[in-house]
MARDO-757959 format. One record per residue (C-alpha): x, y, z; residue number from 0; residue in three letters. Coordinates in pm, whole numbers, padded with zeros to 5 digits. Example, Ala and Ser with C-alpha at 12.3 -4.5 7.8 and 13.67 -1.06 7.14 Angstrom:
% residues 2
@X: 01230&Y: -00450&Z: 00780&nr: 0&rest: ALA
@X: 01367&Y: -00106&Z: 00714&nr: 1&rest: SER
END
This chain:
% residues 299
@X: 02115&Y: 11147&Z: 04761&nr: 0&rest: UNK
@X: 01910&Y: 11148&Z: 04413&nr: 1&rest: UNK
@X: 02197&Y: 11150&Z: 04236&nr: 2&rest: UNK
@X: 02399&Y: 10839&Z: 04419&nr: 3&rest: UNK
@X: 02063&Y: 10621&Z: 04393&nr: 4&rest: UNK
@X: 01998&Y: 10672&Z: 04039&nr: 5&rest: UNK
@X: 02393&Y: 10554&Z: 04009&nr: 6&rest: UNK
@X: 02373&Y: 10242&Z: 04221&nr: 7&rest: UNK
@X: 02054&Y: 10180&Z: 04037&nr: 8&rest: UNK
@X: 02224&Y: 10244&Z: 03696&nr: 9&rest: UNK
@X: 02486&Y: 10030&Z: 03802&nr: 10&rest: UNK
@X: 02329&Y: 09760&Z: 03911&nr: 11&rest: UNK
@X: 02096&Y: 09769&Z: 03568&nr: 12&rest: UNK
@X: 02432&Y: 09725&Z: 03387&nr: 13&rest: UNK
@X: 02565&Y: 09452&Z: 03635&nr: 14&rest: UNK
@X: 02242&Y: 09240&Z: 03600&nr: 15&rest: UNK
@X: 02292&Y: 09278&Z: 03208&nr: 16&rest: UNK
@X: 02584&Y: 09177&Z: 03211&nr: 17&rest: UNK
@X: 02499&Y: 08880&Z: 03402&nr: 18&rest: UNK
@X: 02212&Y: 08800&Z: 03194&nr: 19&rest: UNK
@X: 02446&Y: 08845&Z: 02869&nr: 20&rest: UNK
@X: 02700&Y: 08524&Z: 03060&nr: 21&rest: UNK
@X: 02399&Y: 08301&Z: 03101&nr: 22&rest: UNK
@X: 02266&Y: 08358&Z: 02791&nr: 23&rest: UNK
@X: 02593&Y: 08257&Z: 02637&nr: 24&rest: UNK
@X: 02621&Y: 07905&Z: 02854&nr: 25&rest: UNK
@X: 02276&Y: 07837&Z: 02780&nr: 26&rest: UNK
@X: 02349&Y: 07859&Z: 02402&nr: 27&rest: UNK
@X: 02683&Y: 07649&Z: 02473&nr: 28&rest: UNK
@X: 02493&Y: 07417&Z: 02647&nr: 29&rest: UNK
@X: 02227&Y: 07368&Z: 02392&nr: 30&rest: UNK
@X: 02510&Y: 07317&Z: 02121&nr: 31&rest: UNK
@X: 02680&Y: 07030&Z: 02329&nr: 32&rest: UNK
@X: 02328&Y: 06871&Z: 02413&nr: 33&rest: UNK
@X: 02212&Y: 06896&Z: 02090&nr: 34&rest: UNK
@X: 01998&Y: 07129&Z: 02181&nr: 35&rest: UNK
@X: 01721&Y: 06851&Z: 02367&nr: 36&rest: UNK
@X: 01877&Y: 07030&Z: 02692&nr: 37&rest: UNK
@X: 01970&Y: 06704&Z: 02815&nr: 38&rest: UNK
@X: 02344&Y: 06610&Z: 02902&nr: 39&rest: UNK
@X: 02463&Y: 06383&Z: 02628&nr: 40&rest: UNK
@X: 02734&Y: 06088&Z: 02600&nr: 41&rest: UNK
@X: 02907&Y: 05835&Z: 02433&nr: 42&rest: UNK
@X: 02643&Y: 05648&Z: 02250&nr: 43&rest: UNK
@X: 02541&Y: 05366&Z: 02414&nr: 44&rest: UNK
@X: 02515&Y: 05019&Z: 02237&nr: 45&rest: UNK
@X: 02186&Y: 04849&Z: 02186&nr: 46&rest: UNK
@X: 02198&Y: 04488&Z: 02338&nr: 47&rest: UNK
@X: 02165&Y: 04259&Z: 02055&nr: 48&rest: UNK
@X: 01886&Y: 03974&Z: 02113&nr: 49&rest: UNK
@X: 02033&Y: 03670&Z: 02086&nr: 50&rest: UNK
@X: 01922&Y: 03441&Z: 01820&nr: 51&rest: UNK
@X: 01765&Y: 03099&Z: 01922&nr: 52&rest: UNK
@X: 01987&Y: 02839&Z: 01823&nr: 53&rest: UNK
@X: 01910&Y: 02668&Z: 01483&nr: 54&rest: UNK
@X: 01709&Y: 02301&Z: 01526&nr: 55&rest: UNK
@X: 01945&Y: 02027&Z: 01526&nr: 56&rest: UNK
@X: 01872&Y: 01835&Z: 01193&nr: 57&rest: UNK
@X: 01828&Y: 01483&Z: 01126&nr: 58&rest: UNK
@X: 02147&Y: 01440&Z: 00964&nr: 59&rest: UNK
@X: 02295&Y: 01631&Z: 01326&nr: 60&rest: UNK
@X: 02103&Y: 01424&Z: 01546&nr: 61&rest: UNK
@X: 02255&Y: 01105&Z: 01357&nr: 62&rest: UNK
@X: 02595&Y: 01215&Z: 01352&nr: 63&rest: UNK
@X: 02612&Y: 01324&Z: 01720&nr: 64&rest: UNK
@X: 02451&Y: 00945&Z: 01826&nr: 65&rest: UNK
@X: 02753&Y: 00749&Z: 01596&nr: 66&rest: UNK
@X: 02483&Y: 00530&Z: 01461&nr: 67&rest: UNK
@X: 02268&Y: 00478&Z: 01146&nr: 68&rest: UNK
@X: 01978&Y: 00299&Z: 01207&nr: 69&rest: UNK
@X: 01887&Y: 00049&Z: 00855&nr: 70&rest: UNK
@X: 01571&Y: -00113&Z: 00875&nr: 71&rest: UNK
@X: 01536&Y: -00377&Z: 00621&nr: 72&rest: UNK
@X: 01386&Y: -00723&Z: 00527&nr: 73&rest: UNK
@X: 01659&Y: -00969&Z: 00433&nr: 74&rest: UNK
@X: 01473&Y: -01228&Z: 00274&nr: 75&rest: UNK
@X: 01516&Y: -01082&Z: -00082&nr: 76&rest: UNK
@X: 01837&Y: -01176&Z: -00194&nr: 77&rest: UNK
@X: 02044&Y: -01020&Z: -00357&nr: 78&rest: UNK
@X: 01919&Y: -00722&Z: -00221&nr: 79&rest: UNK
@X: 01990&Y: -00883&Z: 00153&nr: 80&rest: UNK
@X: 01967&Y: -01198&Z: 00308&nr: 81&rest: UNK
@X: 02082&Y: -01402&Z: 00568&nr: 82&rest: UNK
@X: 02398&Y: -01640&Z: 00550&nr: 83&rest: UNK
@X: 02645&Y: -01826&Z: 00748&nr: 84&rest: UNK
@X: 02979&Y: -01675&Z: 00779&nr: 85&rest: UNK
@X: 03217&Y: -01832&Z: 01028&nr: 86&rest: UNK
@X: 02913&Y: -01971&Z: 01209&nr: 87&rest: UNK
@X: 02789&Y: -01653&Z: 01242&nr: 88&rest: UNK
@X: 02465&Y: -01581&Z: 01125&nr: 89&rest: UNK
@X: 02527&Y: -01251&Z: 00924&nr: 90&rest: UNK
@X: 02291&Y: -01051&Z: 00707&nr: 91&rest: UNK
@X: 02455&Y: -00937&Z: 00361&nr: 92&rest: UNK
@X: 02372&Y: -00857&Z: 00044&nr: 93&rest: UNK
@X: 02438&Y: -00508&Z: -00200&nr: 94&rest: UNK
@X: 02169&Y: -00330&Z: 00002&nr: 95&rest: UNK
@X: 02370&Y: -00363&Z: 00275&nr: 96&rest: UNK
@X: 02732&Y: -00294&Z: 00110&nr: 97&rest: UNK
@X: 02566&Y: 00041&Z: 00016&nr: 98&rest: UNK
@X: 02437&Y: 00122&Z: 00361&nr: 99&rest: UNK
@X: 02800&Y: 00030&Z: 00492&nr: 100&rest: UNK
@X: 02909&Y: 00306&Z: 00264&nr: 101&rest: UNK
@X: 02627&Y: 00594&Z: 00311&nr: 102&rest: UNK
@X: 02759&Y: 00531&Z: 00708&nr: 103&rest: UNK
@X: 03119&Y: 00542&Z: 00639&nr: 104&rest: UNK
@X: 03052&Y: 00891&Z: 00464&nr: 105&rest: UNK
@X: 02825&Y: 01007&Z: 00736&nr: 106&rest: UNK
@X: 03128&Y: 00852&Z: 01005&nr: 107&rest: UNK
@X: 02898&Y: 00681&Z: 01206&nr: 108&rest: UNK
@X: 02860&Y: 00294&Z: 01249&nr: 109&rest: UNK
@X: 02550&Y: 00059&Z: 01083&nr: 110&rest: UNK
@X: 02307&Y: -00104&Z: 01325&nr: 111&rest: UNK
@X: 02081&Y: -00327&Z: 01115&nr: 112&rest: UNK
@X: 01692&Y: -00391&Z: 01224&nr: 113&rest: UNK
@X: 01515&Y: -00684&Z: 01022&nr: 114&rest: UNK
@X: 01159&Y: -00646&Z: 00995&nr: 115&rest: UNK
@X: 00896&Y: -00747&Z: 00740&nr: 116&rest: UNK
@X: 00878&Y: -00556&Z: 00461&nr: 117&rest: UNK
@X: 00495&Y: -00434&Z: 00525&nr: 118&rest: UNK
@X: 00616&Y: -00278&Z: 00876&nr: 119&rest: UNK
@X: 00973&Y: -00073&Z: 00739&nr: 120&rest: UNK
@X: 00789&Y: 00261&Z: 00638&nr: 121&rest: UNK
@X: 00611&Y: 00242&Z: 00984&nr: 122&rest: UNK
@X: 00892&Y: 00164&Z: 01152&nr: 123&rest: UNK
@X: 01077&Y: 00459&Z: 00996&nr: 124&rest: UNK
@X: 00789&Y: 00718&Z: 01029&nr: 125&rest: UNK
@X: 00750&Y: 00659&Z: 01408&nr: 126&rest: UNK
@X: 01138&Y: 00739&Z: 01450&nr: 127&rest: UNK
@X: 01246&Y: 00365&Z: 01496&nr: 128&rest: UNK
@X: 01485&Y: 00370&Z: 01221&nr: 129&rest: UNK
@X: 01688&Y: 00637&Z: 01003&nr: 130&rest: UNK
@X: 01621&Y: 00488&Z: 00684&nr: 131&rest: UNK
@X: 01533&Y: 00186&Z: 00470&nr: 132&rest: UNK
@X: 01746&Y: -00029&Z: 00197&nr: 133&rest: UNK
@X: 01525&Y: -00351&Z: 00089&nr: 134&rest: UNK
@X: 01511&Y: -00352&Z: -00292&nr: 135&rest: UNK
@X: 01239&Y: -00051&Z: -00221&nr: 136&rest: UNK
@X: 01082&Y: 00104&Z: -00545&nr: 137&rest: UNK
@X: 00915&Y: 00450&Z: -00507&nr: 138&rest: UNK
@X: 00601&Y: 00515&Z: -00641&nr: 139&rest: UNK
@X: 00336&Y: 00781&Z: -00535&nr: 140&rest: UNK
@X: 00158&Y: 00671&Z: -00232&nr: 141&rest: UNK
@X: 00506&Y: 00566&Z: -00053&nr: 142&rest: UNK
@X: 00620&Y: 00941&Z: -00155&nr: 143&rest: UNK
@X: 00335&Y: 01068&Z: -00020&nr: 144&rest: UNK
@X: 00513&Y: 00924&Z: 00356&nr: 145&rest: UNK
@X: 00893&Y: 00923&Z: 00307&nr: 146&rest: UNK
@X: 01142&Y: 01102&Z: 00135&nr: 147&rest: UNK
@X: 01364&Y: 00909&Z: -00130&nr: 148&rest: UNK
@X: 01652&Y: 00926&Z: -00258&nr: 149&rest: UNK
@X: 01808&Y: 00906&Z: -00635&nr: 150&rest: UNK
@X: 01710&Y: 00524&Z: -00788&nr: 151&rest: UNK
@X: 02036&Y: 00335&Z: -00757&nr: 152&rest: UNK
@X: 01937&Y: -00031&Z: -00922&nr: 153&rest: UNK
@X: 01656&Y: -00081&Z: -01174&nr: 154&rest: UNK
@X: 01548&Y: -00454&Z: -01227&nr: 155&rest: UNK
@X: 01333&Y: -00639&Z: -01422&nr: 156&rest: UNK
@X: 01043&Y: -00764&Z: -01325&nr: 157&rest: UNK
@X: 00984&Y: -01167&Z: -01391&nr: 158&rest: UNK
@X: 00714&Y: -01480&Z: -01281&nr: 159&rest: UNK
@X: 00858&Y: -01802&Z: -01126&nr: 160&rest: UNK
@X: 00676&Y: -02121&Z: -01170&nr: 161&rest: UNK
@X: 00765&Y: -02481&Z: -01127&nr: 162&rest: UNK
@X: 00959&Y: -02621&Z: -01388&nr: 163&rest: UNK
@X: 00717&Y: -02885&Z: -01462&nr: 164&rest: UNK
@X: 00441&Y: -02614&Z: -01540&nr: 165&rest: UNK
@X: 00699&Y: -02352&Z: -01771&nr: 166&rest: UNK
@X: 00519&Y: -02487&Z: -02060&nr: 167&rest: UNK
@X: 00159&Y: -02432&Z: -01888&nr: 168&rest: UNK
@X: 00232&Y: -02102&Z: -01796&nr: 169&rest: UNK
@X: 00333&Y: -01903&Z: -02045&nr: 170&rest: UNK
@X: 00114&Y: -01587&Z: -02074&nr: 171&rest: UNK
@X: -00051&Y: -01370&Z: -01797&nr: 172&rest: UNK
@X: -00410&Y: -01535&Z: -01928&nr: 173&rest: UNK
@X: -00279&Y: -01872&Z: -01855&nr: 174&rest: UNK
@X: -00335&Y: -01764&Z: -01467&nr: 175&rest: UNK
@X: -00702&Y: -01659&Z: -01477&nr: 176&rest: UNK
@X: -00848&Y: -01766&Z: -01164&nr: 177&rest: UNK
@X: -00552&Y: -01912&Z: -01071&nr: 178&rest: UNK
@X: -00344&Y: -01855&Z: -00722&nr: 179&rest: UNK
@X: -00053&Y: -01619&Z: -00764&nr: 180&rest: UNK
@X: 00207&Y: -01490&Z: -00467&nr: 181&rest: UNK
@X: 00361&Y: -01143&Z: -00395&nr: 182&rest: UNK
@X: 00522&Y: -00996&Z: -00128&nr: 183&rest: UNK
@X: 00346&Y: -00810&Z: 00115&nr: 184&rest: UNK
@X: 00426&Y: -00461&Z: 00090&nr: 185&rest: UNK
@X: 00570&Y: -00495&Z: -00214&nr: 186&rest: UNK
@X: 00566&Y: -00337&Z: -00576&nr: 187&rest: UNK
@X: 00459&Y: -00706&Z: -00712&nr: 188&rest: UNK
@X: 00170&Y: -00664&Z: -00502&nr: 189&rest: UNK
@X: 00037&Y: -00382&Z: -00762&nr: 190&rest: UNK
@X: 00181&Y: -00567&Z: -01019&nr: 191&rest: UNK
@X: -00005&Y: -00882&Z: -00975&nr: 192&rest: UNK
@X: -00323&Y: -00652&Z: -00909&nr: 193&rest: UNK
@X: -00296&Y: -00415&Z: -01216&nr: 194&rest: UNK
@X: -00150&Y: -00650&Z: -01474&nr: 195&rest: UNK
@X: -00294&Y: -00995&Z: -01387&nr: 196&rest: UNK
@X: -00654&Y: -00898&Z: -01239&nr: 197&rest: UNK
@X: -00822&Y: -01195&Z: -01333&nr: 198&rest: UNK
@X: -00584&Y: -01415&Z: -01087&nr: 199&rest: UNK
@X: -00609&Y: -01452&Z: -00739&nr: 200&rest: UNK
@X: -00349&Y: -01244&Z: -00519&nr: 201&rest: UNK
@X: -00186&Y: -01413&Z: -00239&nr: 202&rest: UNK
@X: 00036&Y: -01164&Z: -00045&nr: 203&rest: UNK
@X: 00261&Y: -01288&Z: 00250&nr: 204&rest: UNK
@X: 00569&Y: -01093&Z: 00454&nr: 205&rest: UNK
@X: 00844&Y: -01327&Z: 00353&nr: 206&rest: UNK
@X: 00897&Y: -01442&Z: 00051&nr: 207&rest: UNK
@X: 01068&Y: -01828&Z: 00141&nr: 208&rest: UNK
@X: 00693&Y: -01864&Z: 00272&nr: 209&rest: UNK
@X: 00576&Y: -01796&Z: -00121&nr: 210&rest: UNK
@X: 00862&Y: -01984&Z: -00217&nr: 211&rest: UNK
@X: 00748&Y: -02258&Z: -00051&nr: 212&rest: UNK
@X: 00428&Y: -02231&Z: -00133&nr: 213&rest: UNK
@X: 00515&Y: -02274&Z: -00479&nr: 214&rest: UNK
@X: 00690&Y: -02537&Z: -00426&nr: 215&rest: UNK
@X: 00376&Y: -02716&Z: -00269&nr: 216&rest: UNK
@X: 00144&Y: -02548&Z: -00513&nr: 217&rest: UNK
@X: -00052&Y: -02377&Z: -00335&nr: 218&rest: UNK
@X: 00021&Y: -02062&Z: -00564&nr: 219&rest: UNK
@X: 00135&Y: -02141&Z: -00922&nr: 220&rest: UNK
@X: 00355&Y: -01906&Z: -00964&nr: 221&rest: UNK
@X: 00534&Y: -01567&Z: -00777&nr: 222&rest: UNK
@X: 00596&Y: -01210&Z: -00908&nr: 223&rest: UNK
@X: 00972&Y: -01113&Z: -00797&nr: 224&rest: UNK
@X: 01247&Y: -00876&Z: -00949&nr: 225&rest: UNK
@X: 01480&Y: -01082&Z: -01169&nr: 226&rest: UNK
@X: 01767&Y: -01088&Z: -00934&nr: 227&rest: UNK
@X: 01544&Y: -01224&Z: -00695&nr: 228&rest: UNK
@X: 01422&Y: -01494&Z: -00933&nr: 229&rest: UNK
@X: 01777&Y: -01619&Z: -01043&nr: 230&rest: UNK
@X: 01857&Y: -01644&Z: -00658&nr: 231&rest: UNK
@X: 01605&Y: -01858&Z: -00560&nr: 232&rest: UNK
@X: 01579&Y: -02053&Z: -00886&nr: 233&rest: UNK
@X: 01968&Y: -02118&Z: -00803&nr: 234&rest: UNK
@X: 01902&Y: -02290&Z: -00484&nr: 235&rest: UNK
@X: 01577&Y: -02409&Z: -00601&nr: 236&rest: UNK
@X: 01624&Y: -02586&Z: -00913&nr: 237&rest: UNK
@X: 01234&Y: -02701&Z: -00932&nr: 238&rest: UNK
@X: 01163&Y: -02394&Z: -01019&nr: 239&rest: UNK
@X: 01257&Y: -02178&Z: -01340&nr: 240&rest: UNK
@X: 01163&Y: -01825&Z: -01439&nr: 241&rest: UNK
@X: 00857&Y: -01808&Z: -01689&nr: 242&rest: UNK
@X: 00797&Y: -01686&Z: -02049&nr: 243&rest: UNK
@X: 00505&Y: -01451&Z: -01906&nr: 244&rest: UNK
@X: 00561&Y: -01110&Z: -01990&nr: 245&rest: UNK
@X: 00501&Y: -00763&Z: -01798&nr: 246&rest: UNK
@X: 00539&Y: -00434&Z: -01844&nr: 247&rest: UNK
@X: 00767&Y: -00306&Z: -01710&nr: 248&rest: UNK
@X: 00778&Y: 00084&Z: -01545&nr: 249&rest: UNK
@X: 01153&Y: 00101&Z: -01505&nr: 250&rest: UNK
@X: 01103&Y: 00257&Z: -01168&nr: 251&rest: UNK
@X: 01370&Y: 00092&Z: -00976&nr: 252&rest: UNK
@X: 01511&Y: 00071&Z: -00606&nr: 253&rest: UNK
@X: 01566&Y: 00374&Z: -00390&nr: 254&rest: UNK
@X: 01647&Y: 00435&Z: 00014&nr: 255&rest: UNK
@X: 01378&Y: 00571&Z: 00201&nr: 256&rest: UNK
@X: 01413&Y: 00851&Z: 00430&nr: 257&rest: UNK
@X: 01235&Y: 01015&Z: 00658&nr: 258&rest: UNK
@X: 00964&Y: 01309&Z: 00514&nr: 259&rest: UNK
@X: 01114&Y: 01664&Z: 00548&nr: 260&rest: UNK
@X: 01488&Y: 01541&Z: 00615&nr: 261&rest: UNK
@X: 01681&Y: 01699&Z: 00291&nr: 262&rest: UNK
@X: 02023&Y: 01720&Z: 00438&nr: 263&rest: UNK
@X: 02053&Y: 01340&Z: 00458&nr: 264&rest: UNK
@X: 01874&Y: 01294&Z: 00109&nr: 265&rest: UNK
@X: 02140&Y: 01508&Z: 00029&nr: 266&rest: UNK
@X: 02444&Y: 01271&Z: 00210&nr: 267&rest: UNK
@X: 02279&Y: 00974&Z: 00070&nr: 268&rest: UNK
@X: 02221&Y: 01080&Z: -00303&nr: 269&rest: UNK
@X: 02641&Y: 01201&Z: -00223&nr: 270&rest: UNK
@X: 02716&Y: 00828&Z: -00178&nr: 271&rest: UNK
@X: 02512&Y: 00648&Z: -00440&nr: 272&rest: UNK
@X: 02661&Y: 00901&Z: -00702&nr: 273&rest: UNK
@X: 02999&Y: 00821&Z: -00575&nr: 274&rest: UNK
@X: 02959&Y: 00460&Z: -00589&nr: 275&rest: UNK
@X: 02818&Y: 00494&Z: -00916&nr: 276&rest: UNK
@X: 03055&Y: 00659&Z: -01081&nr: 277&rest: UNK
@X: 03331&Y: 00458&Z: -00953&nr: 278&rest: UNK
@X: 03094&Y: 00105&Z: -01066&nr: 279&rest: UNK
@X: 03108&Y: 00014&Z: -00720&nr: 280&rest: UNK
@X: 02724&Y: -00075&Z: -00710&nr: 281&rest: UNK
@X: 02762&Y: -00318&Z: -01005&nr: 282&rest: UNK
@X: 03012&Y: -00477&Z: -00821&nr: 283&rest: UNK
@X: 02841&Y: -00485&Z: -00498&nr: 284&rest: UNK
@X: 02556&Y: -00695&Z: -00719&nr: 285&rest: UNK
@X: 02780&Y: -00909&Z: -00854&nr: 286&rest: UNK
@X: 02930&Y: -00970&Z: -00551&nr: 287&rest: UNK
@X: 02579&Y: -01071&Z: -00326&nr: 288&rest: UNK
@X: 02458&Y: -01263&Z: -00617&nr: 289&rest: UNK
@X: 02780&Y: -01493&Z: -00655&nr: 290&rest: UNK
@X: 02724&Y: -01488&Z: -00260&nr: 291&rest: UNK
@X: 02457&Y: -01684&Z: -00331&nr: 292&rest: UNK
@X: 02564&Y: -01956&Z: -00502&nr: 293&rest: UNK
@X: 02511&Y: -02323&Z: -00298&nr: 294&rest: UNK
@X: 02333&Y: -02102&Z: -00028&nr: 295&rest: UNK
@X: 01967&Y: -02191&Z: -00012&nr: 296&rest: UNK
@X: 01779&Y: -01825&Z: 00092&nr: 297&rest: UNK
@X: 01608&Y: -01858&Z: 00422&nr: 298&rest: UNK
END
């Protein structure tokens, strides 16, 4: 009986070491396949990528997707734009407005035209009402300091009207000391007439037929335009006649103005005004609203 126990027991030893040698083995085999973590492992799974927020529609979008492109102007400044019959129709032209025909065939939207004073367009296209502004507009720094602008596509001169029967009375800026003189409110002459003739009296209304007319019933003696300006209403006005006054000029010329912070349509706009540039279609388009003029009194 001693001897058959110690057996079993002996066998059993080596059947339990055996068994411990097979588990050992599939543990290690395990481990390998599960990287050893001891935890089943798979396919990788795929990280769910956030989505990212879709980018803010742009000004240059948002006018494109509504067909339209809002000009706010004031067409009382001829050549620039005015107002004139055609086919009964009263119609507002002028090479401001051939060039904003263009900048919206480019963009492949259609023009809507607002007419405002001149003193209200920058509002007007701050608070959203309108996409940009073409009136003879020169940039300087406070204006910059609101909208964007684009490249300078004219450059005038600027020049005084007085009555004919005074050219010989005025003929320097010291002949107008104390003396009434009219700019458009809003405008560049305003600053001019302020800087360069500070010894006259400034008289500043919205349109400028109402200065016209109040030249022609002296109650200014004379009115600060740009030249283009001047020959137009000299040309229906024959009372009057440019002056020999002189000013200096700063060669800043006429830009659109945009909204602030909208470079993709600066960019469209400066595309167009280069274009019609280089192919002298500006030129043409002044040429054009100034012979427009001719036997058409400005209103």
């Amino acid at each position: 009986m001693i001897f058959t126990v110690k057996k079993t027991g002996f066998i059993a030893f080596i059947l339990l070491l055996g068994m411990m040698l097979v588990l050992s083995a599939c543990g290690s085999k395990d481990a390998d396949e599960n990287n050893g973590s001891g935890e089943v492992t798979g396919p990788a799974a795929e990280t769910p990528q956030a989505e990212e927020p879709a980018a803010e529609p742009t000004l240059l979008d948002k006018i494109k997707e509504s067909g339209k492109l809002r000009l706010g102007t004031s067409a009382d400044y001829p050549p620039y734009e005015f107002h004139k019959l055609i086919e009964g129709k009263d119609t507002i032209i002028g090479f401001d407005i051939e060039i904003a025909k263009a900048i919206a065939a480019d963009l492949g939207v259609e023009l809507e035209i607002t007419d405002m004073g001149f003193d209200g367009l920058l509002t007007a296209l701050q608070s959203g009402n309108i996409d940009m502004v073409l009136a003879g507009m020169t940039p300087n720094e406070e204006r910059s300091n609101a909208v964007d602008f684009s490249d300078v596509y004219y450059t005038a001169v600027q020049k005084v009207i007085v009555r004919a029967e005074d050219k010989d009375k005025y003929k320097t800026i010291d002949d107008l000391k104390g003396l009434q003189v009219g700019a458009q409110l809003g405008a560049i002459q305003e600053g001019i007439v302020k800087e360069q003739m500070p010894e006259s009296k400034l008289r500043s209304l919205t349109k400028l037929p109402d200065l016209i007319l109040d030249l022609k019933s002296k109650n200014v003696e004379a009115v600060v335009v740009e030249e283009p300006v001047a020959a137009a209403y000299i040309g229906a006005n024959p009372e009057l006649v440019i002056s020999d006054i002189q000013l200096q000029q700063d060669e800043a010329g006429s830009a659109v103005a945009l909204p602030k912070n909208s470079p993709e349509l600066v960019e469209a706009v400066n595309a167009t005004l280069k274009r019609l540039a280089d192919e002298g279609k500006i030129a043409q388009f002044v040429t054009e609203a100034t012979n427009a003029m001719e036997n058409e009194k400005p209103e």
